[in-house]
C-alpha positions as CSV (number, residue, x, y, z in Angstrom):
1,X,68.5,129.5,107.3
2,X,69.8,126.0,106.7
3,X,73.2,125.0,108.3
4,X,74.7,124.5,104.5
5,X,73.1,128.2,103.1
6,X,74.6,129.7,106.9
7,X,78.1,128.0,105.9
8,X,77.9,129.5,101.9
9,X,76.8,132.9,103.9
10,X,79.3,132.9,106.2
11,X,82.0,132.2,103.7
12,X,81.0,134.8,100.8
13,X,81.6,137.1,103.2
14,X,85.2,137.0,103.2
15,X,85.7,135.6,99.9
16,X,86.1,132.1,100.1
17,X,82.8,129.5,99.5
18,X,83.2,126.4,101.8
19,X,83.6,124.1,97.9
20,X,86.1,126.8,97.0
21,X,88.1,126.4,100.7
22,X,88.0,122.6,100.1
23,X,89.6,122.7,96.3
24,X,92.0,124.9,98.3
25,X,92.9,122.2,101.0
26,X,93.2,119.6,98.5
27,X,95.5,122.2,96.7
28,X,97.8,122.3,99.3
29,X,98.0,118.8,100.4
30,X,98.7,117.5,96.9
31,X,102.4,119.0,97.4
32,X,102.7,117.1,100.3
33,X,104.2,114.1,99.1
34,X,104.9,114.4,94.9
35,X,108.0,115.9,96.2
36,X,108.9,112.7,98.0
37,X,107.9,109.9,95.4
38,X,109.4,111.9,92.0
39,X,112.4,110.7,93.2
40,X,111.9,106.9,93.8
41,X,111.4,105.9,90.0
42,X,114.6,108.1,88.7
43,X,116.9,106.8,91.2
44,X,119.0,104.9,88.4
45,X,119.9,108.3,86.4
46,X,120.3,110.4,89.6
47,X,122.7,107.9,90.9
48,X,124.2,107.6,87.4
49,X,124.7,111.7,87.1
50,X,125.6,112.5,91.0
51,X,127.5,109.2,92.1
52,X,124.7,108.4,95.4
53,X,125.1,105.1,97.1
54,X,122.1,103.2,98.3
55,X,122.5,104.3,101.5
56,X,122.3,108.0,101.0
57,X,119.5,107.3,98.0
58,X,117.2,106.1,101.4
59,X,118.1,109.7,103.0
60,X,116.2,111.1,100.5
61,X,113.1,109.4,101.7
62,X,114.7,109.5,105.7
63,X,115.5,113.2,105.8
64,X,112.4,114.2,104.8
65,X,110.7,112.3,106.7
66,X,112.6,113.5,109.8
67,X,111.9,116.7,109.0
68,X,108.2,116.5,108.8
69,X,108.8,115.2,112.5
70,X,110.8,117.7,113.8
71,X,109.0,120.5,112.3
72,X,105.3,119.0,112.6
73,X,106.4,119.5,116.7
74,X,106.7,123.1,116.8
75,X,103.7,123.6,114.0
76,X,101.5,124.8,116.8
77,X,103.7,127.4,118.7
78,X,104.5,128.7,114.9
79,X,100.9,128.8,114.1
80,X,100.8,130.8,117.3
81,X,102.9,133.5,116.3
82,X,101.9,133.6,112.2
83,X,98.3,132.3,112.7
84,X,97.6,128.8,110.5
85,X,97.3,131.4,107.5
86,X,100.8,132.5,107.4
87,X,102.2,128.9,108.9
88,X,100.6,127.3,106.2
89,X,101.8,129.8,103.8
90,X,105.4,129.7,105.1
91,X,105.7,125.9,104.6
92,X,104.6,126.0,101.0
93,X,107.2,128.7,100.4
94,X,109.8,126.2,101.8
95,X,108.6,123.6,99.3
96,X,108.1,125.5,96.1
97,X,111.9,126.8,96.6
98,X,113.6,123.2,97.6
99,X,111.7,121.9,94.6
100,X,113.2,124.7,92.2
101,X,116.9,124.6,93.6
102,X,116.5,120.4,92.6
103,X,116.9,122.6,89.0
104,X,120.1,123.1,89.4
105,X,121.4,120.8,91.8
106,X,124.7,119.5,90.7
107,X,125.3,116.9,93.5
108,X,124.0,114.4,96.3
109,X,124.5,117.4,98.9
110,X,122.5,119.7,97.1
111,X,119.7,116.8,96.4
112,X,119.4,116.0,100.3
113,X,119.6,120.1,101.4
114,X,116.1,120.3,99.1
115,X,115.0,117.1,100.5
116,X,115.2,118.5,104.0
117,X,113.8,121.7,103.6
118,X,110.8,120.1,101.5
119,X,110.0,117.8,104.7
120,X,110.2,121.2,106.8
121,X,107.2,122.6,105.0
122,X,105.3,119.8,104.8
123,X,105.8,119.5,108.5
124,X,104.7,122.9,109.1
125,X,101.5,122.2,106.8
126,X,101.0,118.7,108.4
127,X,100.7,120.2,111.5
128,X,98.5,123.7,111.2
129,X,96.0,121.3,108.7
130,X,94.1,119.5,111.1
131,X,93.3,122.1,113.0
132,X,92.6,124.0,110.2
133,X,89.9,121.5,108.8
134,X,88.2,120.9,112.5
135,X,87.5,124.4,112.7
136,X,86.3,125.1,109.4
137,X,84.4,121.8,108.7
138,X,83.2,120.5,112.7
139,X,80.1,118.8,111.2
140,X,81.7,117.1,108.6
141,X,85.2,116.0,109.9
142,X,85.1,112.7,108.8
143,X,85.1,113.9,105.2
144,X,87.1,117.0,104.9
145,X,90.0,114.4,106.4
146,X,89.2,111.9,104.1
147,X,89.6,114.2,101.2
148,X,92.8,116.4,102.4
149,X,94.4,112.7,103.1
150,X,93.1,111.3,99.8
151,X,94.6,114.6,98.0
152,X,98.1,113.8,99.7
153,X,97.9,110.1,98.5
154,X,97.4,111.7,95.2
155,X,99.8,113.8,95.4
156,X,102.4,111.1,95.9
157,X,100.7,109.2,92.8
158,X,101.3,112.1,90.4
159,X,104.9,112.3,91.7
160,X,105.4,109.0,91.1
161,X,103.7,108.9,87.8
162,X,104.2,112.4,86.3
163,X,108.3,112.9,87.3
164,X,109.3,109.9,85.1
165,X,107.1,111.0,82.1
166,X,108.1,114.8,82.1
167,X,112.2,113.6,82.3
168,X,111.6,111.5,79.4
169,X,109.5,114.2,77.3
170,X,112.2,116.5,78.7
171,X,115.6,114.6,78.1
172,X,114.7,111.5,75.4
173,X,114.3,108.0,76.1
174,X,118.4,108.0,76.1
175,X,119.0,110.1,78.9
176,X,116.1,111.3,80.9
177,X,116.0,114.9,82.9
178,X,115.5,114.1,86.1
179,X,116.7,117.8,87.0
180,X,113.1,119.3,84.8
181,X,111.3,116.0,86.9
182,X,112.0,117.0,90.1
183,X,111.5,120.7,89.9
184,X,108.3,120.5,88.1
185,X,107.0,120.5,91.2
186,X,107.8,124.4,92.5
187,X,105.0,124.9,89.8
188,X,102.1,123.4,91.6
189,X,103.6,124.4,94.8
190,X,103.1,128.6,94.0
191,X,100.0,127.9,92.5
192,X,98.8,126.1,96.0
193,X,100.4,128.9,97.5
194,X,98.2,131.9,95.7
195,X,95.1,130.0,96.2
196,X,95.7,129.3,99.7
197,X,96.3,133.5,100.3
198,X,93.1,134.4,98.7
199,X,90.7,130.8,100.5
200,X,92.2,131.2,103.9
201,X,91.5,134.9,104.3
202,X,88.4,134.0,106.7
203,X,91.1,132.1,109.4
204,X,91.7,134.5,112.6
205,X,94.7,136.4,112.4
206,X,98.1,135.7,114.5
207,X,97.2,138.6,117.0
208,X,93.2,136.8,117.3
209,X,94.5,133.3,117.6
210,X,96.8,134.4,120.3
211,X,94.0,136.2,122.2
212,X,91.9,133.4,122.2
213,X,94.3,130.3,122.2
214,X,95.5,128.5,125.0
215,X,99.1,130.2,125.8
216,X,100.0,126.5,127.1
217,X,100.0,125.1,123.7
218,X,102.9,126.8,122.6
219,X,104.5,124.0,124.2
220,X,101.9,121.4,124.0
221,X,104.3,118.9,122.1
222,X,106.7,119.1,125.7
223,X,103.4,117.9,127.4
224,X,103.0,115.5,124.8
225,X,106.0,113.3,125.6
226,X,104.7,112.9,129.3
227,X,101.5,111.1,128.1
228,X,101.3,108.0,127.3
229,X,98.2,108.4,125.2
230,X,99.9,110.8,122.9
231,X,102.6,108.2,122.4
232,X,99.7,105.5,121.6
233,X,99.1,107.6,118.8
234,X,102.6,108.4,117.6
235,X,104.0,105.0,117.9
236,X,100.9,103.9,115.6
237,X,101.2,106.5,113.6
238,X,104.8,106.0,113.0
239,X,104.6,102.6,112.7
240,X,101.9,102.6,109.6
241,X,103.4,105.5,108.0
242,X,107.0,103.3,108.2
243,X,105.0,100.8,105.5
244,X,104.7,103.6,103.4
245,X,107.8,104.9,103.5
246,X,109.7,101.7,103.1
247,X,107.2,101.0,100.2
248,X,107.9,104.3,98.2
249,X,111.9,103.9,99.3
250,X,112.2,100.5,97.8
251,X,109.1,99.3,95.9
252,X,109.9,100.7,92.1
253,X,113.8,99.5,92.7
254,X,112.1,96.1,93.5
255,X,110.5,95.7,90.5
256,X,113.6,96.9,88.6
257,X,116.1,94.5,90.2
258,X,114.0,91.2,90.6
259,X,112.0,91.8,88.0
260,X,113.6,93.8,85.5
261,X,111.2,96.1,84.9
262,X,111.9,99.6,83.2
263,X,111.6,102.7,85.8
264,X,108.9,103.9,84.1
265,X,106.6,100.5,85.1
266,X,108.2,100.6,88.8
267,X,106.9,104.0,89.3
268,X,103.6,103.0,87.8
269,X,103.3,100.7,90.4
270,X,104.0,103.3,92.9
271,X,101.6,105.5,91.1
272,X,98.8,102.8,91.1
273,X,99.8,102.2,95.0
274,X,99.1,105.7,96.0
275,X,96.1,105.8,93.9
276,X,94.5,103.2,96.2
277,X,95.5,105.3,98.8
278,X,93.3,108.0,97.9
279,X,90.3,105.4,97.7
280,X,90.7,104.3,101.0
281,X,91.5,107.4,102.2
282,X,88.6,108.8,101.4
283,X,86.0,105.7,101.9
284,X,87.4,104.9,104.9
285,X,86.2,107.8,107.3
286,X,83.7,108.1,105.5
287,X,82.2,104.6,105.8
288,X,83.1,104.6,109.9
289,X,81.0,108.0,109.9
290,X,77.7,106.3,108.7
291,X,74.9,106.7,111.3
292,X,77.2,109.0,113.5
293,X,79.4,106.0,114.8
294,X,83.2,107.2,116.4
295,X,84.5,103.5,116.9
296,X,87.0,103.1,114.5
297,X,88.9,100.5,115.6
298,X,87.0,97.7,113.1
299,X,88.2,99.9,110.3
300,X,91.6,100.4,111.6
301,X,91.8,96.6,112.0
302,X,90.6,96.2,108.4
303,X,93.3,98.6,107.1
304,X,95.7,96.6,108.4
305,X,94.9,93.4,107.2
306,X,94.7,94.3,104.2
307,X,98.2,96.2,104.1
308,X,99.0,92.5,106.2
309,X,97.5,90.5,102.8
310,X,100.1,93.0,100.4
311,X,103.5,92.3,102.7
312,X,102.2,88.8,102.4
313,X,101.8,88.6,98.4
314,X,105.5,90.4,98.0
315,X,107.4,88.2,100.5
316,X,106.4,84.7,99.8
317,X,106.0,86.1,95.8
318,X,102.6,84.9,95.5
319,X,101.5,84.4,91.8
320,X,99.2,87.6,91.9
321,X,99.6,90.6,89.7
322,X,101.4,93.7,90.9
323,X,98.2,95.8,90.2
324,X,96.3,93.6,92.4
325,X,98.6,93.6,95.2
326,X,99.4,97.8,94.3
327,X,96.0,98.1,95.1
328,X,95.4,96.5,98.7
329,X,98.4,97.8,99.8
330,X,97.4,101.5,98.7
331,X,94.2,101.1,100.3
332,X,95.2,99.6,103.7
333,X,97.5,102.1,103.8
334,X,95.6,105.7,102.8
335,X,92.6,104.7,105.2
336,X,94.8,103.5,108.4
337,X,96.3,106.9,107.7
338,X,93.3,108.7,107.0
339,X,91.6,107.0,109.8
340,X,94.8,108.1,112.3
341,X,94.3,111.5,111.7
342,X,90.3,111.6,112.5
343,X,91.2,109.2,115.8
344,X,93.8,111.6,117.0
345,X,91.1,114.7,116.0
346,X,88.4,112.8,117.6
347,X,90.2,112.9,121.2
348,X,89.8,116.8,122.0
349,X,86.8,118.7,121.3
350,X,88.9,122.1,120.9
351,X,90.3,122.4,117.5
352,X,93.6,124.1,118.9
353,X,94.2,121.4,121.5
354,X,93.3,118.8,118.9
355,X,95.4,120.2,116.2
356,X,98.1,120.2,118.9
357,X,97.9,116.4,119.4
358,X,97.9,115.6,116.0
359,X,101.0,117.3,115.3
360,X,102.4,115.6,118.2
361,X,101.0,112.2,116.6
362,X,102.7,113.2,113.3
363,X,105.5,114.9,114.7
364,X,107.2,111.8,116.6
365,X,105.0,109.2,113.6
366,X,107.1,111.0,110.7
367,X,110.3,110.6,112.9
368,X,109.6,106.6,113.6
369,X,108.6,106.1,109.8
370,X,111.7,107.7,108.8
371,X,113.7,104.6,110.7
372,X,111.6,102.2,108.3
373,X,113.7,102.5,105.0
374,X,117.0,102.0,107.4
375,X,115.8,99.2,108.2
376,X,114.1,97.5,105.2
377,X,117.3,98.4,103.3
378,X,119.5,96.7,105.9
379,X,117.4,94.0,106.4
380,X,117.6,93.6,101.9
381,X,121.5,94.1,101.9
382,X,122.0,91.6,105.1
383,X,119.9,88.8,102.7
384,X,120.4,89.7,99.2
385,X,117.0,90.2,98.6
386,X,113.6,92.1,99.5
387,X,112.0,88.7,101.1
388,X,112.7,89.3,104.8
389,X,112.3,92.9,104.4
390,X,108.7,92.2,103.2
391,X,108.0,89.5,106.3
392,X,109.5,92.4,108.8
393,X,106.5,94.9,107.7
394,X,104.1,92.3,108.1
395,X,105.1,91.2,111.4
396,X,105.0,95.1,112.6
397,X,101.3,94.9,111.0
398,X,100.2,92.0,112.9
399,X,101.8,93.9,116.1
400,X,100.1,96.6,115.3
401,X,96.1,95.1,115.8
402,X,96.4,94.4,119.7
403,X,97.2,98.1,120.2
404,X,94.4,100.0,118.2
405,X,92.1,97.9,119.8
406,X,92.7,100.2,122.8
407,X,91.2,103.0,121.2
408,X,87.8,103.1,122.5
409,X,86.1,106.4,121.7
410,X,84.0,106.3,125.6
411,X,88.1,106.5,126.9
412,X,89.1,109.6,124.5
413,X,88.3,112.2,127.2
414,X,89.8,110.2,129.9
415,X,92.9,109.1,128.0
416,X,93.9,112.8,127.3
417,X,92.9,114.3,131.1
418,X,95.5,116.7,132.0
419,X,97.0,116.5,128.9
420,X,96.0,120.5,128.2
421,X,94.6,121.8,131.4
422,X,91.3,123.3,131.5
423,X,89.6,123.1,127.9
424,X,89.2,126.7,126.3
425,X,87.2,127.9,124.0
426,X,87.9,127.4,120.5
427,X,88.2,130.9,117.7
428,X,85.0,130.9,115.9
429,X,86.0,131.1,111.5
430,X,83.2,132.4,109.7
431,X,81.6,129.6,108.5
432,X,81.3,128.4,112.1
433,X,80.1,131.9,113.1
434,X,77.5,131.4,110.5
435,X,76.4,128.3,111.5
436,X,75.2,129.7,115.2
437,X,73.5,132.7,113.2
């Protein structure tokens, strides 16, 4: 039996085909972020209804984002006790009911409460995931992380794009609902949430993952913040991610105060951004995969000159068309990210020690990007306008390129020795079990 007809075996078996468990990832992860950028292109009628100041308008990107981190750092002792299944599950609970209270929320409290509890879920998604993915897909990593990172790029896009269009259809062109444009989102999130019940039936259990799993890694991320590896990672991670966030913070209100454009074509520009992002997300991996290569440091240097080339464009306002730039900065951005996630995967052959280092990656990243908007925002209100803000994320992308030049896949095993203790061996899914029939 081929090792495809073993996988399609292995996963009738319990329900789920391996095509079917994909649409299901990319399910999930498209709620990972439309939560984040809906908000970005109605920032003029949410300030005008609730009274927000710019300052507590960039909590709505920070908190989140903090979240994620905080959460993302306990994801593996969760999926511990509730098994990735019911972790997973769990965090798209806490998504689908912050988007729904956004329904009804009368004030700036109630706005940031949601955004919080939003960035918890994701956090607990973000970090059961990867794991999740290694396990079920060990042969074709590169391209199951490509597509769960391309579907949370997208994610962001229909956010962007979708939220403005549904408060206009909602309120009129007068006075848009950004209440219906934000909550639309609780929809997609219960749907991910059936359809990841019935695909992930064929992960182990909480009482089998426990049997099997290393009891260390309940507190893998505390081992984390001794290594200086595992800080490599996060302090990249972070520091990419903080392009991003300052870009979905900031970018549409830059187009609407510079430029004067209407908050419908700012969050087009998002959308097209994030767009990008799923191409490069996608490509990316994909492209360093070809002929079984694991350097990726040229494409990681790649990625960041082109997101190098976008902060250029914006801060000395080159005459080039916001599509044009949109788009290099959505690609550098969706494959660095992309491209992070495989690197930190790449370091541990054991999906649970592996998952456990990329949620320490993201866990500490999603805390340093967080800082990002703070500071863009600052740096904008200091000057008077977005130019020095723009020259700050490209000088953190040039300081960037020295250090993922250290990531030389003959180190990976070395780099993380002692990290976990003695490797253990990993809980078989299905489709793995199938592929050793």
């Amino acid at each position: 039996m081929s090792r495809a007809a073993s996988a399609v075996s292995g996963h009738s078996r319990t329900g789920a085909g391996p095509v079917f468990f994909a649409c299901v990832v990319v399910l999930v992860a498209l709620n990972l972020r439309a939560f984040l950028t809906s908000s970005s292109p109605l920032l003029e009628p949410i300030r005008a209804a609730t009274g927000i100041g710019f300052h507590a308008v960039a909590l709505l990107t920070v908190l989140p984002m903090f979240a994620m981190g905080a959460v993302s750092l306990s994801g593996a002792a969760v999926g511990q006790r509730l098994g990735a299944r019911g972790g997973i599950a769990l965090g798209l609970g806490a998504i689908a009911l912050a988007c729904a209270g956004r329904y009804v929320a009368g004030g700036a409290a109630a706005l940031l409460w949601s955004a919080a509890l939003a960035g918890a879920g994701v956090g607990l998604v973000q970090a059961l995931m990867p794991g999740v993915v290694k396990q079920a897909y060990p042969a074709r990593l590169g391209l199951m992380t490509g597509l769960y990172s391309a579907a949370i790029m997208g994610g962001g896009g229909l956010g962007a794009m979708a939220s403005p269009w549904l408060a206009r259809a909602v309120g009129g062109e007068a006075q848009l609902d950004w209440h219906a444009g934000l909550a639309m989102w609780a929809v997609l999130a219960v749907v991910a949430l059936a359809a990841w019940l019935r695909g992930a039936r064929q992960l182990p259990s909480a009482s089998s993952s426990a049997r099997v799993a290393d009891p260390s890694l309940d507190r893998a991320w505390l081992r984390c913040f001794g290594h200086r590896r595992a800080w490599l990672l996060a302090l990249c991670f972070g520091l990419i991610n903080g392009g991003y966030t300052s870009l979905v913070a900031w970018l549409p209100h830059y187009f609407h105060a510079e430029r004067g454009w209407t908050a419908q074509q700012g969050g087009a520009v998002l959308a097209l951004m994030t767009l990008a992002q799923v191409v490069g997300a996608l490509t990316l991996p994909a492209l360093a995969r070809r002929g079984g290569q694991r350097d990726l440091r040229p494409w990681l240097v790649g990625a960041l000159l082109a997101q190098l080339v976008g902060f250029a464009a914006l801060g000395l306002a080159l005459p080039v068309p916001a599509a044009v730039i949109a788009v290099v900065l959505g690609v550098g951005l969706g494959g660095a990210f992309s491209l992070c996630m495989v690197l930190a995967l790449d370091h541990r052959p054991d999906p649970a020690q592996a998952g456990a280092l990329a949620g320490f990656m993201q866990g500490v990243g999603f805390m340093i990007a967080a800082l990002a908007p703070f500071v863009t925002g600052w740096v904008r209100e200091q000057t008077g306008g977005f130019t020095m803000a723009w020259a700050y994320l490209a000088v953190v992308t040039v300081l960037l390129l020295p250090a993922v030049l250290r990531f030389d896949p003959r180190r990976y095993a070395s780099a993380t020795d002692g990290l976990f203790g003695a490797p253990v061996a990993p809980a078989l899914c299905p489709i793995d079990r199938a592929r050793e029939a």
